[in-house]
mmCIF file of the N, C-alpha and C atoms, coordinates in Angstrom:
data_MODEL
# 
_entry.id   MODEL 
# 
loop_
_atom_site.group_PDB 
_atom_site.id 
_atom_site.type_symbol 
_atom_site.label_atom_id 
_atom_site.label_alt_id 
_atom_site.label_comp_id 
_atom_site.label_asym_id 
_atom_site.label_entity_id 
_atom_site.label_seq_id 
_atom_site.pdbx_PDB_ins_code 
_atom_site.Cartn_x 
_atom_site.Cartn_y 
_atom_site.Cartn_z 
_atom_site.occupancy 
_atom_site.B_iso_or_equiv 
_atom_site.pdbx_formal_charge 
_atom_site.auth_seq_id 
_atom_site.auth_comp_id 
_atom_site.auth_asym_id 
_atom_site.auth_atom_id 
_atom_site.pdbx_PDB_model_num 
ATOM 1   N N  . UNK A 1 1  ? 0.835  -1.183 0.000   1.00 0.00 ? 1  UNK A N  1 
ATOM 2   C CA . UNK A 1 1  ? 0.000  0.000  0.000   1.00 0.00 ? 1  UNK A CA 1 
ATOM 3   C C  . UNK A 1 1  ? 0.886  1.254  0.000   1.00 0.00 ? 1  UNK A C  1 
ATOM 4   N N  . UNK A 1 2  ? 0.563  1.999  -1.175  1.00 0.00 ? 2  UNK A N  1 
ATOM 5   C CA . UNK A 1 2  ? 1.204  3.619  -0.978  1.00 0.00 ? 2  UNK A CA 1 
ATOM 6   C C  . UNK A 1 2  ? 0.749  4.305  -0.050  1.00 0.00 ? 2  UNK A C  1 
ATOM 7   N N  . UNK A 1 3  ? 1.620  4.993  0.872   1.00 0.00 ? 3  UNK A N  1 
ATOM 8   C CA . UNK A 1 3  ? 1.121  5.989  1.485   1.00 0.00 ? 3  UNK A CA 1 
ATOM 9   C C  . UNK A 1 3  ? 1.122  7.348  1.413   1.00 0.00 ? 3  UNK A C  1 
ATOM 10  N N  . UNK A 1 4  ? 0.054  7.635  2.599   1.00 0.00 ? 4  UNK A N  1 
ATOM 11  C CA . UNK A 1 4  ? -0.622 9.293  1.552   1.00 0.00 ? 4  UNK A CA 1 
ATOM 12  C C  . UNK A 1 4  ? 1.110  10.301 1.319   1.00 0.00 ? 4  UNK A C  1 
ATOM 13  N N  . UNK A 1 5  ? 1.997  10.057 2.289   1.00 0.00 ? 5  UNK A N  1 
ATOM 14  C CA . UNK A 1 5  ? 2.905  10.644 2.354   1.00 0.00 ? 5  UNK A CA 1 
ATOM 15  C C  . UNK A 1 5  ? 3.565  10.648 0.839   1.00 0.00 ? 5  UNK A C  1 
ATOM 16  N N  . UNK A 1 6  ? 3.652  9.449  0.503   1.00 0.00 ? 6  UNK A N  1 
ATOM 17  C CA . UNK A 1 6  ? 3.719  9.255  -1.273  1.00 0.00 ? 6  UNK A CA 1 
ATOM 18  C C  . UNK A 1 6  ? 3.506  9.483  -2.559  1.00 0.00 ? 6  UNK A C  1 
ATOM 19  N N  . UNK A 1 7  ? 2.112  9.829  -1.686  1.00 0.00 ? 7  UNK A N  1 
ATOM 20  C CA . UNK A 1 7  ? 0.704  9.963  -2.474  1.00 0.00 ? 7  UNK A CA 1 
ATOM 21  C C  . UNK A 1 7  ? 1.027  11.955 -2.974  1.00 0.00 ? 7  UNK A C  1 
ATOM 22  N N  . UNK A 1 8  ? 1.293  12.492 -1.693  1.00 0.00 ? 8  UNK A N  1 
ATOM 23  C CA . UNK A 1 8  ? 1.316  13.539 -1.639  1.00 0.00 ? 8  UNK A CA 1 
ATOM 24  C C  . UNK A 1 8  ? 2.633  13.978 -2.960  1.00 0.00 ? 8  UNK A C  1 
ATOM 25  N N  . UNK A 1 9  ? 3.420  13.182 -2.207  1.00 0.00 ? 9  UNK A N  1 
ATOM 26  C CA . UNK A 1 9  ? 4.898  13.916 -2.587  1.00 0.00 ? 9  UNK A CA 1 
ATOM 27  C C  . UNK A 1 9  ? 4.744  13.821 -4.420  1.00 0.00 ? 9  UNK A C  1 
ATOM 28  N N  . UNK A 1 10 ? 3.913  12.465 -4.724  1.00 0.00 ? 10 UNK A N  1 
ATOM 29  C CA . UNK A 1 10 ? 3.710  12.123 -6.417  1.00 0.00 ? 10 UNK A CA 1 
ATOM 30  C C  . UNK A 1 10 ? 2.974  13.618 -6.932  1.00 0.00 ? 10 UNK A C  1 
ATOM 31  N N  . UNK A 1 11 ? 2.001  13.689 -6.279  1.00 0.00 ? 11 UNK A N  1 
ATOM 32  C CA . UNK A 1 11 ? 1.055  15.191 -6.951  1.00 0.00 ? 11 UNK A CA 1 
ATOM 33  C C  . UNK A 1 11 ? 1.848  16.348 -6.716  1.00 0.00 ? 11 UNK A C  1 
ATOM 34  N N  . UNK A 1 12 ? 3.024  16.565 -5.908  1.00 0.00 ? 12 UNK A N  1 
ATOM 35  C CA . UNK A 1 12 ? 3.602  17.820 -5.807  1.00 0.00 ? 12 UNK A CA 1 
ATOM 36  C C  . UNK A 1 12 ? 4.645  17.666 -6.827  1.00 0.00 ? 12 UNK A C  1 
ATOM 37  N N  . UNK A 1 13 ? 5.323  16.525 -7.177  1.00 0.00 ? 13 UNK A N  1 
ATOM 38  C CA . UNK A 1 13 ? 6.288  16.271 -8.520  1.00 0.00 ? 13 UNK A CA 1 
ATOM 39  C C  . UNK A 1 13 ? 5.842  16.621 -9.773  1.00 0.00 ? 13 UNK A C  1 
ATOM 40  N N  . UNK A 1 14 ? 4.213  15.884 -9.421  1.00 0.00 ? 14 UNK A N  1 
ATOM 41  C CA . UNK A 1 14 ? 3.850  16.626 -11.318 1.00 0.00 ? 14 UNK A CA 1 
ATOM 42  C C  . UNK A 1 14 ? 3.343  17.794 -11.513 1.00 0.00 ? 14 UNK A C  1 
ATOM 43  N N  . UNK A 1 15 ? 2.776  18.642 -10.578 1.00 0.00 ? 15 UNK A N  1 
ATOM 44  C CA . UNK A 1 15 ? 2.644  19.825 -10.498 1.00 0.00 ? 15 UNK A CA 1 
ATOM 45  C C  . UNK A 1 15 ? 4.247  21.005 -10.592 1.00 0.00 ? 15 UNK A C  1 
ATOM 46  N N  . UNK A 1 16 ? 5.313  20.348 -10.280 1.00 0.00 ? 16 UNK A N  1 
ATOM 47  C CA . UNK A 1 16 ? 6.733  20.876 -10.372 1.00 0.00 ? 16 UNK A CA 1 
ATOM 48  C C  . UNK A 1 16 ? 6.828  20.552 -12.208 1.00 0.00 ? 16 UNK A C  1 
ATOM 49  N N  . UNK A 1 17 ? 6.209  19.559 -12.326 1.00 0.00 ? 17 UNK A N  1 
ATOM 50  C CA . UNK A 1 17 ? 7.149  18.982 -13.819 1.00 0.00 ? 17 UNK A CA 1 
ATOM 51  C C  . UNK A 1 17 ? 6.494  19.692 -14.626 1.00 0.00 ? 17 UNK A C  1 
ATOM 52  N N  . UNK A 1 18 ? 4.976  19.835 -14.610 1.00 0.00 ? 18 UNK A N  1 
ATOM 53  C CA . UNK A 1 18 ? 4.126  20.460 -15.513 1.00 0.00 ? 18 UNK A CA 1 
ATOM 54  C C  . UNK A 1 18 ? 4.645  22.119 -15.769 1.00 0.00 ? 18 UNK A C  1 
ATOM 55  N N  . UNK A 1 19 ? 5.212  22.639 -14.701 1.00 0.00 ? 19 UNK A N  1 
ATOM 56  C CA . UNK A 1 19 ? 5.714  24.146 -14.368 1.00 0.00 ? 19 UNK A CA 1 
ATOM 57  C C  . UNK A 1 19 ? 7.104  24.290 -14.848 1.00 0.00 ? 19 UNK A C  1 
ATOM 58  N N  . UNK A 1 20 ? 7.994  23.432 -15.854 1.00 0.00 ? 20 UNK A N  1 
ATOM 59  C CA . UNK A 1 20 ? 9.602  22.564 -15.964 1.00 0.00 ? 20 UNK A CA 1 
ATOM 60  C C  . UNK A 1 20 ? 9.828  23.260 -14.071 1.00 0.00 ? 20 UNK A C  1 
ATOM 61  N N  . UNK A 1 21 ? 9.549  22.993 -12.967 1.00 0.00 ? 21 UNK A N  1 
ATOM 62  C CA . UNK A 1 21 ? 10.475 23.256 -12.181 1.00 0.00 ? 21 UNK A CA 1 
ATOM 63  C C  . UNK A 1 21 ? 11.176 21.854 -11.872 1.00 0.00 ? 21 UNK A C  1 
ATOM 64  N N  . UNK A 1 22 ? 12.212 22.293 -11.390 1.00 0.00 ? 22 UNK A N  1 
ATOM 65  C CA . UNK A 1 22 ? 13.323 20.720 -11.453 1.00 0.00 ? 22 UNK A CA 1 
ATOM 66  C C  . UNK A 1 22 ? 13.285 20.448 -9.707  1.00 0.00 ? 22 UNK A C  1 
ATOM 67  N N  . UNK A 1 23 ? 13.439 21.164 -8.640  1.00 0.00 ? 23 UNK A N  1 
ATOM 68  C CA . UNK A 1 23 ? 13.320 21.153 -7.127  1.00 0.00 ? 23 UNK A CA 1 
ATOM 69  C C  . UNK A 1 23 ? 12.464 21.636 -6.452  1.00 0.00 ? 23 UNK A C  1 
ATOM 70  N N  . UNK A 1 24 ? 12.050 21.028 -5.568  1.00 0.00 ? 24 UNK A N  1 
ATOM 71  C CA . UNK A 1 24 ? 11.459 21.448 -4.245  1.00 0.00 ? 24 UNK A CA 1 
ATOM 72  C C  . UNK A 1 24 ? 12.469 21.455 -3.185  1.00 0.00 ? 24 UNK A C  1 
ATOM 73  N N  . UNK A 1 25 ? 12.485 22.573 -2.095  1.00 0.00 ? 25 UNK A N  1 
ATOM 74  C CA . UNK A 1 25 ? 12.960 22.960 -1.275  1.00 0.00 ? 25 UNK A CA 1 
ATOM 75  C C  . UNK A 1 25 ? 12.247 23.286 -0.396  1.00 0.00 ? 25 UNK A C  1 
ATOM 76  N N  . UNK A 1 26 ? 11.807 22.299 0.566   1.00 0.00 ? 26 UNK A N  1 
ATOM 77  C CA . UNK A 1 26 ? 10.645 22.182 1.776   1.00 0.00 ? 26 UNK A CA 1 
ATOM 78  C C  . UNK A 1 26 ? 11.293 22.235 3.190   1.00 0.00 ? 26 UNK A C  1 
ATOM 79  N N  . UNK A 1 27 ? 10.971 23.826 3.396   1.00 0.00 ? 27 UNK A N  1 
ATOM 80  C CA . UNK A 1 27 ? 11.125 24.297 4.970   1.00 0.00 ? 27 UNK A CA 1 
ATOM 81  C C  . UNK A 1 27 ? 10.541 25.108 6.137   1.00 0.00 ? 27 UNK A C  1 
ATOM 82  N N  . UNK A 1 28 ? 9.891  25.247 5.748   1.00 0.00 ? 28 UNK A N  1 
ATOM 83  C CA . UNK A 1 28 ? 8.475  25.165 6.775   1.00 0.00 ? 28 UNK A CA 1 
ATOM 84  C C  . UNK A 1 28 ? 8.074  23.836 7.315   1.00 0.00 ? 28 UNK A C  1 
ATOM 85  N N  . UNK A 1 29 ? 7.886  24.382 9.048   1.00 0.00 ? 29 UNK A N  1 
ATOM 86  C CA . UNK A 1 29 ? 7.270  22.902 9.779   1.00 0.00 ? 29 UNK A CA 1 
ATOM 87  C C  . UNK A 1 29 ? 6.083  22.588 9.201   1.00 0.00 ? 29 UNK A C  1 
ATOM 88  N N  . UNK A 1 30 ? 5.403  22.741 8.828   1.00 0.00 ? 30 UNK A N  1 
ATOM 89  C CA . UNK A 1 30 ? 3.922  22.417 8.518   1.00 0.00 ? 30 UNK A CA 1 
ATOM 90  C C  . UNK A 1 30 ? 3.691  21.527 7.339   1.00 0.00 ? 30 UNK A C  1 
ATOM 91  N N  . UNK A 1 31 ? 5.273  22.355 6.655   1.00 0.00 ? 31 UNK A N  1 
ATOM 92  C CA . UNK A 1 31 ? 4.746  21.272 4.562   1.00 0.00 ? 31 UNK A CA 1 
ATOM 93  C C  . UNK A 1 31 ? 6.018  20.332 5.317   1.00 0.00 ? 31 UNK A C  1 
ATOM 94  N N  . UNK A 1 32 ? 6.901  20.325 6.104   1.00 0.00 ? 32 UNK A N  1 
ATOM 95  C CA . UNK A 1 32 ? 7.722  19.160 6.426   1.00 0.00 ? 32 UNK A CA 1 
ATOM 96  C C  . UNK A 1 32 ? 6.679  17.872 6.634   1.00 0.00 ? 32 UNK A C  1 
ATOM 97  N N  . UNK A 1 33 ? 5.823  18.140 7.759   1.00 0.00 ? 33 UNK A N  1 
ATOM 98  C CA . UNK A 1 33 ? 4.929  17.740 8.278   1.00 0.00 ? 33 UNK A CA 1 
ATOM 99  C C  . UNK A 1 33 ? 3.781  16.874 7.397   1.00 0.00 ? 33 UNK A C  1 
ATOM 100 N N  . UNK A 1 34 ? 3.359  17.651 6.312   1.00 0.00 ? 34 UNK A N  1 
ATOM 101 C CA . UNK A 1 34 ? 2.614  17.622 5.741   1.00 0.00 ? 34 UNK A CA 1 
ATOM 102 C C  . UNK A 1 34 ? 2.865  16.494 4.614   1.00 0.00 ? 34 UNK A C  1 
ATOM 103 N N  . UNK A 1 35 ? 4.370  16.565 4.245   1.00 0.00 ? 35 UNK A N  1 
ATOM 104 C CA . UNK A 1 35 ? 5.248  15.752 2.920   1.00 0.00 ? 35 UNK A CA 1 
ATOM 105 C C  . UNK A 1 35 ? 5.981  14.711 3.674   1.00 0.00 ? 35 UNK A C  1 
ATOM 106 N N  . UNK A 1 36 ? 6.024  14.607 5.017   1.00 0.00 ? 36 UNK A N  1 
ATOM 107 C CA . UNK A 1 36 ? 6.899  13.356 4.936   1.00 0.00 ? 36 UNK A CA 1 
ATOM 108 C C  . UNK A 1 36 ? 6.530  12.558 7.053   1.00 0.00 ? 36 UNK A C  1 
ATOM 109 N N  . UNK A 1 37 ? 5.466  13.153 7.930   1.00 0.00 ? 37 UNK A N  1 
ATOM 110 C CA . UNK A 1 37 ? 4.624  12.744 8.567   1.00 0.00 ? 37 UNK A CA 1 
ATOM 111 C C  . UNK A 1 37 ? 5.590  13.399 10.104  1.00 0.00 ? 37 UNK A C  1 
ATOM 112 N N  . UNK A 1 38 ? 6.516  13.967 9.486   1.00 0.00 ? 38 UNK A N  1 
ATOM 113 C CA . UNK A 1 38 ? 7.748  14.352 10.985  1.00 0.00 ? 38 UNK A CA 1 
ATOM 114 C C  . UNK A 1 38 ? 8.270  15.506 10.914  1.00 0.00 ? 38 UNK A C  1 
ATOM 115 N N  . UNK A 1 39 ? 8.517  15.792 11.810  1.00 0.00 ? 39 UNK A N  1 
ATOM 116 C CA . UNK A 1 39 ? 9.421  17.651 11.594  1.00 0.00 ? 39 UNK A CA 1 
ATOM 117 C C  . UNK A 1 39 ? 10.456 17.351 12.080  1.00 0.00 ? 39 UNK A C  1 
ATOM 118 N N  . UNK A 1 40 ? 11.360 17.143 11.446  1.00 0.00 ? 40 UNK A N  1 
ATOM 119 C CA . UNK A 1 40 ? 12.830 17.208 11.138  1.00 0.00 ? 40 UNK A CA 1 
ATOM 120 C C  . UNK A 1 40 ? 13.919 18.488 11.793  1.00 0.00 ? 40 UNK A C  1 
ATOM 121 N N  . UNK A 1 41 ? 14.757 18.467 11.968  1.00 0.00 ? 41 UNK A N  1 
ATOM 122 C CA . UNK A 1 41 ? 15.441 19.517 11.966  1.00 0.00 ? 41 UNK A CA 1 
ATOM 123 C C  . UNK A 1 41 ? 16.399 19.874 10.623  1.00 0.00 ? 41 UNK A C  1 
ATOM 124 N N  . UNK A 1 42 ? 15.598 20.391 10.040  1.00 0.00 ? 42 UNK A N  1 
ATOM 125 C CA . UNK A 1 42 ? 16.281 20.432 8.512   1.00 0.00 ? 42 UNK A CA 1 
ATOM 126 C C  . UNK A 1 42 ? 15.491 20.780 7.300   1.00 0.00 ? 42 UNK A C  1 
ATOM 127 N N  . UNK A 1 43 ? 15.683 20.198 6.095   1.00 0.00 ? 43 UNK A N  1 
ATOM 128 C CA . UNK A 1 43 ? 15.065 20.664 4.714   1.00 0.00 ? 43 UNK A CA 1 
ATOM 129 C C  . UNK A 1 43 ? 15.092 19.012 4.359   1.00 0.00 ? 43 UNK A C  1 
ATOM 130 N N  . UNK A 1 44 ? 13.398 19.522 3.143   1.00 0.00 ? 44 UNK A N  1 
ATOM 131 C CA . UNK A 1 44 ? 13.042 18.416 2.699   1.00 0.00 ? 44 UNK A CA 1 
ATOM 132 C C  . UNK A 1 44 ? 13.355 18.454 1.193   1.00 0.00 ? 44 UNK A C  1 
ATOM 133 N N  . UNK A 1 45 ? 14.192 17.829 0.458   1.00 0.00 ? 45 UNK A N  1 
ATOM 134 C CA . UNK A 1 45 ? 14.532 18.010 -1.239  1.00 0.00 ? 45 UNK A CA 1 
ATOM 135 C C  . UNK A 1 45 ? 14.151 17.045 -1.576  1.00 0.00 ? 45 UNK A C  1 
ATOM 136 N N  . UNK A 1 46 ? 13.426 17.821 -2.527  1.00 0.00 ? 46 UNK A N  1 
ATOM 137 C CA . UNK A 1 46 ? 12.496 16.777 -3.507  1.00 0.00 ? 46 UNK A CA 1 
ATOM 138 C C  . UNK A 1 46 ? 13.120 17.558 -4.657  1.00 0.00 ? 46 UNK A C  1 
ATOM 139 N N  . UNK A 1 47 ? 13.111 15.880 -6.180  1.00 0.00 ? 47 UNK A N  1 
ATOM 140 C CA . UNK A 1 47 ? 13.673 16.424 -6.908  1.00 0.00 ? 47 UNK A CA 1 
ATOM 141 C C  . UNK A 1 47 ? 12.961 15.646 -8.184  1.00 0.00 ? 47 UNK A C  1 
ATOM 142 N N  . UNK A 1 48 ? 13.165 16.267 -9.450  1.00 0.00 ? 48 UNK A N  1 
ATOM 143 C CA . UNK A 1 48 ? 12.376 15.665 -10.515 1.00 0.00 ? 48 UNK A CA 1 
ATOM 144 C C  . UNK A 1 48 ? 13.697 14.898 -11.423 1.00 0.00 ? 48 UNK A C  1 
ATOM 145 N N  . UNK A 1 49 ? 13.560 13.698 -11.031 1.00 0.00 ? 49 UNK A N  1 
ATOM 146 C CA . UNK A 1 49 ? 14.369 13.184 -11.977 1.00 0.00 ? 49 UNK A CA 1 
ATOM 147 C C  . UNK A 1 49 ? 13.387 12.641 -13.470 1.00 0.00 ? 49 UNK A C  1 
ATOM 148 N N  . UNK A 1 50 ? 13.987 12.844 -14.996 1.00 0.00 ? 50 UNK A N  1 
ATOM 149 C CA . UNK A 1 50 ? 13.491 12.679 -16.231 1.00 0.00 ? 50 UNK A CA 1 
ATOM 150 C C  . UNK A 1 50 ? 14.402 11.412 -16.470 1.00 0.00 ? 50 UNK A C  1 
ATOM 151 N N  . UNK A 1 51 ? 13.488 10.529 -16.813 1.00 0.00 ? 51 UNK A N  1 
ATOM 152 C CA . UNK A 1 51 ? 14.152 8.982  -17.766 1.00 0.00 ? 51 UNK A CA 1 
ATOM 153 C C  . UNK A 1 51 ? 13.837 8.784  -18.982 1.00 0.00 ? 51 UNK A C  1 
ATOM 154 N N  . UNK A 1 52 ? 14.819 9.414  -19.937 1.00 0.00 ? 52 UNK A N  1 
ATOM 155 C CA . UNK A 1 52 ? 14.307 9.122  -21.552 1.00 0.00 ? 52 UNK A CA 1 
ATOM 156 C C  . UNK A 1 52 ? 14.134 7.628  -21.659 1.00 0.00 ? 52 UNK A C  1 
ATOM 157 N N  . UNK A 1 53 ? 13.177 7.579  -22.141 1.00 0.00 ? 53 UNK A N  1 
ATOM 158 C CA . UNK A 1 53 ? 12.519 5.889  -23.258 1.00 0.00 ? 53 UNK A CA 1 
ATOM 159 C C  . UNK A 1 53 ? 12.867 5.835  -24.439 1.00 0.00 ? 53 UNK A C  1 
ATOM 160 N N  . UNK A 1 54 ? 13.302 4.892  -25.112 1.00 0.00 ? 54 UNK A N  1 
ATOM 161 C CA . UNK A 1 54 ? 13.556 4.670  -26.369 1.00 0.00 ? 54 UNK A CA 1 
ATOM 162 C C  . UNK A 1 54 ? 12.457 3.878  -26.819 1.00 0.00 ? 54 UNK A C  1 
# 
């Protein structure tokens, strides 16, 4: 089972990809919170990796 934490982080990637943005840089307690279920002491990087298909 995916979780929503997954769930989340997938809809914030294609909303980055659709925009070409290439990073997220998550630092605020709340979207820490929100993207990965813990508040950290730190930053959350999320990143869009592209896999060409032949």
């Amino acid at each position: 089972m995916i979780s929503e934490f997954l769930i989340r982080i997938g809809k914030l990637s294609e909303t980055l990809s659709k925009k070409n943005i290439d990073v997220a840089l998550i630092m605020q307690n709340a979207d820490l919170y929100y993207y990965s279920g813990t508040i950290p002491s730190g930053v959350l990087f999320i990143c869009i990796i592209y896999i060409k298909r032949k």
